[in-house]
Residue frames as qw, qx, qy, qz and C-alpha x, y, z in Angstrom:
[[0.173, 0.917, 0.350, -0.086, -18.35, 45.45, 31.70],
 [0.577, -0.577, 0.276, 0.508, -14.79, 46.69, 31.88],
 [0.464, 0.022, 0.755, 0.462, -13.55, 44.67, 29.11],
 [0.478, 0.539, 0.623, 0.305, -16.46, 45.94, 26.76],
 [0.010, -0.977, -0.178, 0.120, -16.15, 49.36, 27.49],
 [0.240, -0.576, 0.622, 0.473, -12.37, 49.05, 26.05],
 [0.532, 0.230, 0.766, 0.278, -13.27, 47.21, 23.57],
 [0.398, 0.806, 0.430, 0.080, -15.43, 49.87, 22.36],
 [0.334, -0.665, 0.439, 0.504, -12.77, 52.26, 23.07],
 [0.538, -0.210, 0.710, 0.402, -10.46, 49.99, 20.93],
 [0.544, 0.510, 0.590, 0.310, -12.71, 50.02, 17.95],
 [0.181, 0.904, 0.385, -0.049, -13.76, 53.57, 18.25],
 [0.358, -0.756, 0.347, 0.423, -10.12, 54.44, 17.92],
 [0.345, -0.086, 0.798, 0.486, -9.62, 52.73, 14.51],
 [0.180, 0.451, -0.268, -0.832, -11.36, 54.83, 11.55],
 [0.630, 0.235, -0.482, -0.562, -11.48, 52.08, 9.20],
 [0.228, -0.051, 0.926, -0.295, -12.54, 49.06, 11.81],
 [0.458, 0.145, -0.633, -0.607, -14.74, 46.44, 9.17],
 [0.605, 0.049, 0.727, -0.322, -17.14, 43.74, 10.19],
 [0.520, 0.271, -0.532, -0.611, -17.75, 41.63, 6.96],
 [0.624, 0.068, 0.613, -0.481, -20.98, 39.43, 7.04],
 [0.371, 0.112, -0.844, -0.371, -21.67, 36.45, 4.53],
 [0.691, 0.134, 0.486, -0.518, -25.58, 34.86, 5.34],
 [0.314, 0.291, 0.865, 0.262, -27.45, 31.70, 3.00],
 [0.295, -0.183, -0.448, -0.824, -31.05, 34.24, 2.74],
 [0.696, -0.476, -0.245, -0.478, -34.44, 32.66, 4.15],
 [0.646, -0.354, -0.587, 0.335, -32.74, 31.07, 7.20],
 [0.371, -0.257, -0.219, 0.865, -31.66, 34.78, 8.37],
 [0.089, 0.504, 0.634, 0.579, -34.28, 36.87, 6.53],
 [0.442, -0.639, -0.499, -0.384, -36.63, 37.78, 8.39],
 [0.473, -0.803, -0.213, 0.293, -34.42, 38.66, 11.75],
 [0.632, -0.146, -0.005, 0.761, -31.50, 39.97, 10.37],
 [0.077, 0.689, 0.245, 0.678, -32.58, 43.47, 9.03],
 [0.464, -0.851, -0.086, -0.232, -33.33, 44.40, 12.94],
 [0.866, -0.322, -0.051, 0.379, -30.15, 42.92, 13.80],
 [0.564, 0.172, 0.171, 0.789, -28.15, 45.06, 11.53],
 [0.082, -0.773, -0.075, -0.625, -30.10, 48.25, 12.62],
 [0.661, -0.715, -0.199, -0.113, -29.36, 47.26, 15.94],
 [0.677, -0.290, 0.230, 0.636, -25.45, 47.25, 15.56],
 [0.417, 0.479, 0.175, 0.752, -25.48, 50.08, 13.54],
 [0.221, -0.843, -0.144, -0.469, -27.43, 52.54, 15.81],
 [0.814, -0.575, 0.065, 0.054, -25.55, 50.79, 18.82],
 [0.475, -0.576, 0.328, 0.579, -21.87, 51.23, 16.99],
 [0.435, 0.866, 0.142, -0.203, -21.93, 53.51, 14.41],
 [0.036, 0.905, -0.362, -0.221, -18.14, 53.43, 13.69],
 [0.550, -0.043, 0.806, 0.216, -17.95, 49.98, 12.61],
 [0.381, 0.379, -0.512, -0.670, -18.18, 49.52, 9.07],
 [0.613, 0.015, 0.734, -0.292, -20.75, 46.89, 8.82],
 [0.404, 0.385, -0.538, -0.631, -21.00, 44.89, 5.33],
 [0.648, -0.042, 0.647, -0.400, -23.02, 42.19, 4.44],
 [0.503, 0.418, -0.503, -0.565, -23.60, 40.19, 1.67],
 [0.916, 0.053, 0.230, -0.324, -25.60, 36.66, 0.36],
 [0.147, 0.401, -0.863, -0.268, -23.49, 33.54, -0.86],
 [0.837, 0.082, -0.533, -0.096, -23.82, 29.85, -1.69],
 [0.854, -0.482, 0.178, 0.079, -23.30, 27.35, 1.44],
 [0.802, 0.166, 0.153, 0.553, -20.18, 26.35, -0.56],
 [0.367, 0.612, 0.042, 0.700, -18.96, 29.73, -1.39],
 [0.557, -0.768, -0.031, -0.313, -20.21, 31.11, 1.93],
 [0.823, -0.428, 0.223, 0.299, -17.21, 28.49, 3.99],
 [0.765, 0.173, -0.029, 0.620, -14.78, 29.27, 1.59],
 [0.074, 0.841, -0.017, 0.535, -15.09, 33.14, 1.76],
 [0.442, -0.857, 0.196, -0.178, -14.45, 32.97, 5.58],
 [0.805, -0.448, 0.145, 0.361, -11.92, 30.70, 5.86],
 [0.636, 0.369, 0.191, 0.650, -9.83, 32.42, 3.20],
 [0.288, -0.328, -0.185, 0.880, -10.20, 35.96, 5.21],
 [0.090, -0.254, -0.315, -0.910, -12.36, 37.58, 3.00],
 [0.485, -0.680, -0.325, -0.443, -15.48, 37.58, 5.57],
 [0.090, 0.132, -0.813, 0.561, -14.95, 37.31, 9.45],
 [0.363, 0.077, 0.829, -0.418, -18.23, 36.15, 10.33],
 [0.401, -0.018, -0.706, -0.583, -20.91, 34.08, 8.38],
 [0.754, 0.017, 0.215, -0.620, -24.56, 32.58, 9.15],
 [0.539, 0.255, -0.701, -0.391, -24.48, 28.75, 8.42],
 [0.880, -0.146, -0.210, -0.401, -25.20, 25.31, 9.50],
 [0.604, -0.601, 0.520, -0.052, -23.89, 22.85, 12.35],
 [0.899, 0.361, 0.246, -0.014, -23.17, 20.45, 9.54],
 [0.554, 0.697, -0.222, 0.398, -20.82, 22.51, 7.38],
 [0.350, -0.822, 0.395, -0.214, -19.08, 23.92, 10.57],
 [0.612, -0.665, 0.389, -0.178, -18.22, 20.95, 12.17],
 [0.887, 0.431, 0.007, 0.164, -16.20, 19.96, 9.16],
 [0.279, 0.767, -0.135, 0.562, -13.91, 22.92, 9.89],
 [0.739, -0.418, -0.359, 0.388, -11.73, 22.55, 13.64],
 [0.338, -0.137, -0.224, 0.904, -10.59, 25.79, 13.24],
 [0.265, -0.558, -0.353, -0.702, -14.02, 27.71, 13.54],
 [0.068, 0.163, 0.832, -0.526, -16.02, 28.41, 16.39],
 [0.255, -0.291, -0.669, -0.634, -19.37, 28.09, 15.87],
 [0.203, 0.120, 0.514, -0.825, -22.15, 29.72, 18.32],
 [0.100, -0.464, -0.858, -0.198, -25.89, 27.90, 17.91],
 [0.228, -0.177, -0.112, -0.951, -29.26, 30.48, 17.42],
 [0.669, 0.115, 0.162, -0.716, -31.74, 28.32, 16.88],
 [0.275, 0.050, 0.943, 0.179, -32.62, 24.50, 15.81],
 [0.585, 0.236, -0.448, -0.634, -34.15, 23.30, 12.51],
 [0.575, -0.152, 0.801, 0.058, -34.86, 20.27, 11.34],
 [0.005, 0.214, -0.648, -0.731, -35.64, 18.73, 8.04],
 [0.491, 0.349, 0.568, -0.560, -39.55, 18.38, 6.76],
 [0.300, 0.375, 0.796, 0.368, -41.41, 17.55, 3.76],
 [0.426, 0.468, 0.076, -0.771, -43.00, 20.16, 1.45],
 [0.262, 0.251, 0.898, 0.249, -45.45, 18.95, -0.83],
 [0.296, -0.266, -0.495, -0.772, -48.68, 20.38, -2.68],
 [0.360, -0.028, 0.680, -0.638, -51.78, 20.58, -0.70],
 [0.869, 0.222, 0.005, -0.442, -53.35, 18.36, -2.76],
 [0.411, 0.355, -0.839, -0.023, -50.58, 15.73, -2.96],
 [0.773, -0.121, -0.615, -0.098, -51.84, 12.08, -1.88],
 [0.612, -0.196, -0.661, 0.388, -50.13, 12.56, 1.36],
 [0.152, 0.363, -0.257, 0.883, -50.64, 15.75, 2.49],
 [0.658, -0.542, -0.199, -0.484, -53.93, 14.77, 4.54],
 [0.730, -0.277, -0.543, 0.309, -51.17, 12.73, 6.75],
 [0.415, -0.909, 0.028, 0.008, -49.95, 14.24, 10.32],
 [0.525, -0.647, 0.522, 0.183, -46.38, 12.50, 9.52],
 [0.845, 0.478, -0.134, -0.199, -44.41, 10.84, 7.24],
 [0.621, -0.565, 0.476, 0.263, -42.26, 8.37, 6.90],
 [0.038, -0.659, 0.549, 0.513, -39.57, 8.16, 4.29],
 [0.279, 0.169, 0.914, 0.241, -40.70, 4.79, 3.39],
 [0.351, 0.576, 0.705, -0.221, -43.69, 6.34, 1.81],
 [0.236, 0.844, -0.128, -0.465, -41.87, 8.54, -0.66],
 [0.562, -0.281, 0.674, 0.389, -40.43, 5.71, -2.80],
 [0.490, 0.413, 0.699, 0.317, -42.53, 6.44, -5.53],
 [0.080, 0.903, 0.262, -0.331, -42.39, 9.89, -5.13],
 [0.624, 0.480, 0.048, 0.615, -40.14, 12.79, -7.48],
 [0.426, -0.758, -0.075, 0.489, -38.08, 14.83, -5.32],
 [0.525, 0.640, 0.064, 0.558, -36.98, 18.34, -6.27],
 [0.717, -0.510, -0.116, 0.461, -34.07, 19.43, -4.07],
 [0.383, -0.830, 0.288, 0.285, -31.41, 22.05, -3.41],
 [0.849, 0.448, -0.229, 0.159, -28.85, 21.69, -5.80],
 [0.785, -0.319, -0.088, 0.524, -25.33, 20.24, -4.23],
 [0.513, 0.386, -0.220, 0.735, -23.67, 23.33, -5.78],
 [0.084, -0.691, -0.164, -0.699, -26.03, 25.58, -3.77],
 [0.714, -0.550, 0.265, -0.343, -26.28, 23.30, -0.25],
 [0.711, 0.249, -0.658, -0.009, -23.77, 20.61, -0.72],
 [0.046, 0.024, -0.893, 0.447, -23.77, 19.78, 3.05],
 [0.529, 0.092, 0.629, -0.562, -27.45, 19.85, 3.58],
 [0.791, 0.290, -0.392, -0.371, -28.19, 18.05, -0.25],
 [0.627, 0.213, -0.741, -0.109, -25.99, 15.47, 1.12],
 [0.222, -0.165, 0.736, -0.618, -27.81, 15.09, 4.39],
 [0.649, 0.131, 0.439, -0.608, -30.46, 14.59, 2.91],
 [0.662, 0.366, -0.573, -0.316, -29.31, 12.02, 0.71],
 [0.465, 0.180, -0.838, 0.224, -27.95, 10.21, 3.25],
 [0.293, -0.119, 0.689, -0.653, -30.58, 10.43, 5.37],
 [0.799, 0.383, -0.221, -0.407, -33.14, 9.17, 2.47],
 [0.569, 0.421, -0.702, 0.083, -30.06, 6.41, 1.86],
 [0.036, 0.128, -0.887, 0.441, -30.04, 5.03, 5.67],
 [0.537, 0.214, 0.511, -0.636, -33.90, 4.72, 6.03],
 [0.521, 0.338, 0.784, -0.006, -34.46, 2.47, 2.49],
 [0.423, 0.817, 0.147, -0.362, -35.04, 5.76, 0.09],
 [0.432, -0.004, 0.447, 0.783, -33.00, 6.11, -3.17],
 [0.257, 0.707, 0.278, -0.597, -35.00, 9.54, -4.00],
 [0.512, 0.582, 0.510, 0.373, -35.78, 10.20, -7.82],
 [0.202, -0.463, -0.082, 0.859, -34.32, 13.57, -8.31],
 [0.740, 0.253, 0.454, 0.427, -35.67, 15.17, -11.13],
 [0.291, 0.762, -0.021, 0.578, -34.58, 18.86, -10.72],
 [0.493, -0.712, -0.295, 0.405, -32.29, 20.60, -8.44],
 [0.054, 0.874, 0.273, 0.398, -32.52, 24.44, -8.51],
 [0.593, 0.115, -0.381, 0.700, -30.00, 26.84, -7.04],
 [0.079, -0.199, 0.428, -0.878, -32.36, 28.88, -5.43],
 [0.187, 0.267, 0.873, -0.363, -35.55, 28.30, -3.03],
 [0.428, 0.333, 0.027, -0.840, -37.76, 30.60, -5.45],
 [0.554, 0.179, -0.647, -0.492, -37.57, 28.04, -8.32],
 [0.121, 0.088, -0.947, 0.285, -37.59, 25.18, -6.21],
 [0.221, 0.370, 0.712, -0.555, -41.04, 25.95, -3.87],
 [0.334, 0.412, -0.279, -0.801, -42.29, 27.07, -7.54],
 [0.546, 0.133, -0.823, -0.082, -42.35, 23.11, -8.88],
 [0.011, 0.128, 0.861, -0.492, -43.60, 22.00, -5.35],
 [0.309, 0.318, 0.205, -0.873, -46.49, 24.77, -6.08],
 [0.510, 0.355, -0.464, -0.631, -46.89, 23.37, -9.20],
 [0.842, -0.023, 0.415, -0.343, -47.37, 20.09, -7.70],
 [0.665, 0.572, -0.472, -0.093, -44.53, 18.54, -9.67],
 [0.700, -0.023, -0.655, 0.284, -42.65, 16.51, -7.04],
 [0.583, -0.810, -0.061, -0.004, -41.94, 17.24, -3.26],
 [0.356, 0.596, -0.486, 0.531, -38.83, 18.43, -1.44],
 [0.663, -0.497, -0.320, 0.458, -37.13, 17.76, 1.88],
 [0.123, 0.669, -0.088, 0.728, -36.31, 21.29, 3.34],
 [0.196, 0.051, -0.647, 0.735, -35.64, 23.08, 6.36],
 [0.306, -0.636, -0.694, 0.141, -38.66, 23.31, 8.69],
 [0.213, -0.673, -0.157, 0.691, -37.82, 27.11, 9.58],
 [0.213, 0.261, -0.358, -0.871, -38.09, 28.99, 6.00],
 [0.194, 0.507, 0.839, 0.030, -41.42, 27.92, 5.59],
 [0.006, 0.881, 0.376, -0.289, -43.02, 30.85, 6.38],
 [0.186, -0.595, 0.057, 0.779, -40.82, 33.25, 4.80],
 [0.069, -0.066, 0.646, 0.758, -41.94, 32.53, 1.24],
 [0.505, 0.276, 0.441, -0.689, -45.39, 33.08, 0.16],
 [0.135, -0.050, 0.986, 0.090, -46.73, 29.98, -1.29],
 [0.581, 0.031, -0.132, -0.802, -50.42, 31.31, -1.35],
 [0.726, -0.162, 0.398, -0.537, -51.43, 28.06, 0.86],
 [0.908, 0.315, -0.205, -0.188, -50.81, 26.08, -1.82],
 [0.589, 0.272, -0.665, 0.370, -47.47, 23.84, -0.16],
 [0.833, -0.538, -0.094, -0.089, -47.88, 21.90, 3.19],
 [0.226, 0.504, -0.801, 0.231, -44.96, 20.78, 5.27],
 [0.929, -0.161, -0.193, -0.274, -44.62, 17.27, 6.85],
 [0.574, -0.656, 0.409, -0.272, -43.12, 16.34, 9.78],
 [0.427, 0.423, -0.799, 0.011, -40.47, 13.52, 9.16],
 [0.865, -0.476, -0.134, -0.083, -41.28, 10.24, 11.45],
 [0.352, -0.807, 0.408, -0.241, -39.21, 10.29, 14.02],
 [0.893, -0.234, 0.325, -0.207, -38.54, 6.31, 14.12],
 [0.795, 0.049, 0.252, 0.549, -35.18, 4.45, 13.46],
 [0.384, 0.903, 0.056, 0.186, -33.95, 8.25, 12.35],
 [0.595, -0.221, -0.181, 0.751, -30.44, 9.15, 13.51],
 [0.212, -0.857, -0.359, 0.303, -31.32, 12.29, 14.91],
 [0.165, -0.489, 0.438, 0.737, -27.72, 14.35, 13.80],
 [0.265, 0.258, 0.666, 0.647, -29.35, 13.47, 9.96],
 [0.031, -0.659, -0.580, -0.479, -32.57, 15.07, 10.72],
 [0.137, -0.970, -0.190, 0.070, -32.12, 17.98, 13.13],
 [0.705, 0.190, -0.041, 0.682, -29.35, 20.85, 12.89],
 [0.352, -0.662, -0.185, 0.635, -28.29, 24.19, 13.94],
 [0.489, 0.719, -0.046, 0.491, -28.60, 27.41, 12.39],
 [0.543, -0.711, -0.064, 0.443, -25.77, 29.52, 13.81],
 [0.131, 0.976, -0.172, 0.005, -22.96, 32.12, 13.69],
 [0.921, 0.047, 0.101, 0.372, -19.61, 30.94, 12.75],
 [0.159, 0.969, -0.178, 0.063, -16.29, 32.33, 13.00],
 [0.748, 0.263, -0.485, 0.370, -12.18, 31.52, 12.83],
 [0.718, -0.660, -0.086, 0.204, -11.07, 31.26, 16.30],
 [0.512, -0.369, 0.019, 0.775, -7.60, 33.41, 15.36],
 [0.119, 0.675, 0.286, 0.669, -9.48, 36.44, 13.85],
 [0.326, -0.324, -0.483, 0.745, -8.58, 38.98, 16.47],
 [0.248, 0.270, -0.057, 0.929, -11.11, 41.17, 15.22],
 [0.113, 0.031, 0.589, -0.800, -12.73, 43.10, 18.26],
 [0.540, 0.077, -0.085, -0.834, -16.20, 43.64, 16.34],
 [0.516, -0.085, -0.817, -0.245, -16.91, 39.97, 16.26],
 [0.344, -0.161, -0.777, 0.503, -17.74, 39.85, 19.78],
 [0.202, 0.180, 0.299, -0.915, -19.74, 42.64, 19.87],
 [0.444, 0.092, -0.569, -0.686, -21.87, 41.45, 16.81],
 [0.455, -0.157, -0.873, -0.080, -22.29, 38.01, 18.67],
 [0.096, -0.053, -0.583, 0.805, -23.65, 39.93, 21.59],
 [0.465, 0.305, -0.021, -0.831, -26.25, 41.70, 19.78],
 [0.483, 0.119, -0.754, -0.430, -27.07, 38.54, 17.66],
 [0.271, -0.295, -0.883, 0.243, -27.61, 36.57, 21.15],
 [0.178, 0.147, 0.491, -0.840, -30.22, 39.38, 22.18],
 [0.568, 0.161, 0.021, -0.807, -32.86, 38.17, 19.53],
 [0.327, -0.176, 0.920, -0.128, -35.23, 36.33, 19.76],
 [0.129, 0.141, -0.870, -0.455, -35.18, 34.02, 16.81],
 [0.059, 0.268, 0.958, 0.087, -38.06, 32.08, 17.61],
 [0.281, 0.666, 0.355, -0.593, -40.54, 34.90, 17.75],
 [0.243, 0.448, -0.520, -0.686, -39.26, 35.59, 13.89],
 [0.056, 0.204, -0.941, -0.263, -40.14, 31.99, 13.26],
 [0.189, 0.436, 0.842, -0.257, -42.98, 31.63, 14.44],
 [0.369, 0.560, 0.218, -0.709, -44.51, 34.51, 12.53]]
């Protein structure tokens, strides 16, 4: 208690003490607005900035210094040995599809049953670690997926699903945040011969383990008081 009450000290002694944030968008949506009123009303002399990237842009910004903490996946992290990387919540990957698509009356699906399907995905510039999870999680289970569009953002993307042009593999947690007007199911991946690390993942909070600067710690404090799964579930 000591320790944090210097800490705050410490900041509140430094004028122009910065916290720069770097999120993806629908994985953080929906809690982060309370978060960031909750570290502002709670330390008002931090400069708190925030701003949306690309997965790919997103890792470079922090390791190059221009963010000190970022929202991202256990994937991309654990590419990077000089991060530390603090888990929120688990995902996993699911099928969206049309609610009229041939399968959508199932309870599950397995991958074998999308060989004839047309998959429209994430483009690699926008997710290049989770596009190539889920190539290579399609690739170890028999799938070579038919791509034939991949869209840099989730608007266009769940737009073509709507439209009942092909299906997508997506995270299971930003369902709900778009509004789909009923019209796009999600399907549960079977579960059987899957290598688990392909088809679940962490979102979390990521940061370089020699950034000395105090406000990270406070941020990750306030970040572990909410709870994520009430957001998700709504």
């Amino acid at each position: 208690m000591e320790d944090m009450v210097r800490k705050m000290e410490d900041i509140s002694s430094n004028y122009k003490n910065t916290l720069r944030l770097g999120y993806l968008g629908p994985a953080e949506f929906k809690f982060l607005p309370d978060l960031l009123q909750n570290f502002n009303e709670k330390y008002p002399d931090i400069n708190l900035f925030s701003e949306q990237y690309y997965q790919g842009a997103l890792i470079h910004s922090l390791i190059n210094g221009n963010l000190d903490i970022i929202f991202s996946l256990s994937m991309v992290i654990e590419k990077y040995p000089n991060l530390t990387f603090k888990p929120i919540y688990s995902d996993s990957f699911v099928v969206y599809c049309h609610k009229n698509h041939r399968l959508s009356s199932k309870k599950s699906i397995n991958l074998s049953e999308l060989k004839n399907e047309k998959f429209i995905l994430l483009s690699e510039v926008a997710a290049s670690s989770a596009y190539n999870s889920i190539i290579k999680l399609c690739n170890e289970n028999g799938l070579n997926p038919t791509i034939i569009n991949e869209p840099d953002n989730f608007e266009h993307l769940l737009m073509m699903v709507k439209s009942n042009i092909g299906i997508s593999i997506l995270p299971n947690s930003i369902f709900n945040y778009f509004n789909h007007d009923n019209q796009i199911i999600k399907l549960p991946i079977s579960r059987d011969s899957l290598r688990d690390d392909l088809l679940n993942f962490e979102i979390g909070i990521a940061w370089e383990k020699n950034n000395q600067n105090l406000a990270i710690e406070l941020f990750v404090n306030e970040m572990m008081k909410i709870n994520i799964q009430s957001y998700n579930n709504n």
